[in-house]
Each structure stands twice: as C-alpha cells, then as structure tokens.
N, C-alpha and C positions, 0 to 999 in steps of 0.2 A: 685836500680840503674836504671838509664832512661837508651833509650834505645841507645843514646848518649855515656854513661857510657862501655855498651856492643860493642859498635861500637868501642869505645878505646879498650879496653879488645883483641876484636877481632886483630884490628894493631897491638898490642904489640905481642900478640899469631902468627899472622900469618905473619909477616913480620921479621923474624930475632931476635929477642929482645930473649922471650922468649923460643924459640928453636934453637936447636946447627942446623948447615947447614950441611948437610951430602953428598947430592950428586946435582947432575946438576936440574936446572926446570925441571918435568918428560914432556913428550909431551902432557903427560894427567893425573892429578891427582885422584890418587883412593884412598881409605881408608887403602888401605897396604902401599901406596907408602908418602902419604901428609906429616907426618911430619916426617921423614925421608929423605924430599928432600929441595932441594933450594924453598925458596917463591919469586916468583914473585913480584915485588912490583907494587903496587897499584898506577895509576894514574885518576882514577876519583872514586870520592863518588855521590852516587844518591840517598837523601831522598824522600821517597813515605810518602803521607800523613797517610798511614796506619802504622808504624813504620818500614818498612820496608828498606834496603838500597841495591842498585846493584853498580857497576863497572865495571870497566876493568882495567886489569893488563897491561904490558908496554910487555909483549908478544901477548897481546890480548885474552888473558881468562876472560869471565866475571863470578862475582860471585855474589850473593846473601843472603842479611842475610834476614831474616823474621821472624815476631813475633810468636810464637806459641800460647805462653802465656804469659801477660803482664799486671800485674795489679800491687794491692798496695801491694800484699802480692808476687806473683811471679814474674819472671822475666826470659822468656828462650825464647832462638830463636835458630832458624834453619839456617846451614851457609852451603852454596854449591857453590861448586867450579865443574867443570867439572863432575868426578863421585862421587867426594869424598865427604862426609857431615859430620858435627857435631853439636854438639847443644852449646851454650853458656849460659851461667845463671851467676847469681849474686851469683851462689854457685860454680861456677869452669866449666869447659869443663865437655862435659858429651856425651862419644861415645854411642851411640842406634843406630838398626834400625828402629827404627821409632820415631813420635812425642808421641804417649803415653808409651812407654817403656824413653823415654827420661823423659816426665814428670813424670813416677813412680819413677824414682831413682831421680830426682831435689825431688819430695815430700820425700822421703825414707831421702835423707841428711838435706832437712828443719824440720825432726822428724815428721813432719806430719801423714806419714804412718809408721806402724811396719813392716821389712821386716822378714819374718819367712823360 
C-alpha cells in the first residue's frame, strides 16, 4: 500500500467513518482521549517529498503523518495529532510507544518475527 493508500486509511479512521463519535473535539487530543472523541475534520493535506503529510483541521490542530518504514515489503507511519499518536500500516492501526515497538508488532503480524 503507497503511502497514498495510508493517507486514505488514515481519513477513513480519523474522520468519522470508522469510529463511533463519542464526545465533543477534546481541547487537546491525547491517547486516552483520541478515539473516544469528536474528530475534527480536516481542511488541508501537505505532501512532503519524503512521504510524509501535515495539515490543519477546521479547529486549527495540525497533524502529521510520517513514514517510519516504507518499502516494498513494509508499510508503517507515525500519525500525531497534538499529544495523541499512532501508527498506521497496511496491517491495521498499531497503538506503541514508540517507532520500534510499533514496528516489532507490524513484523510480529507480518509472521516475520515469533513473538514468545
């Protein structure tokens, strides 16, 4: 999946679609609060030459997605919004605190690694 592909993924997940609306836009989203609440919606997309994409929401939060890993065989980027972060893959959302616990579980679901 390009990173195009992820960027849809991303809209669908973060804008309404695939999650129920629960409460009001927080003032500040954090990882307790993100999908649990209202999303914001999105009024600019900004491709960086690096795969990278920023915006701003129509409250004026701006966010960030960024590749971590991107090639022919993986696919995962880092998505931050105010405090709140997760990662996205061509394997599903994947909550970590960081980029290599992110990509041990993308490898752990691609069989790659045995998780013991």
């Amino acid at each position: 999946m390009k990173s195009f592909g992820l960027n849809l993924v991303l809209s669908v997940a973060l804008f309404g679609v695939a999650f129920p609306l629960y409460a009001a836009v927080p003032a500040t989203y954090t990882n307790e609060n993100f999908f649990t609440s209202e999303q914001d919606a999105p009024v600019t997309f900004t491709q960086a030459a690096d795969g990278s994409f920023s915006g701003m929401t129509e409250g004026g939060k701006t966010f960030y997605q960024r590749p971590v890993v991107s090639d022919i065989h993986v696919h995962l980027h880092r998505f931050s919004i105010d405090e709140a972060h997760f990662y996205i893959s061509s394997l599903g959302l994947i909550l970590a605190d960081s980029d290599t616990v992110a990509l041990s579980i993308y490898l752990a679901r691609a069989g790659y690694i045995e998780v013991v």
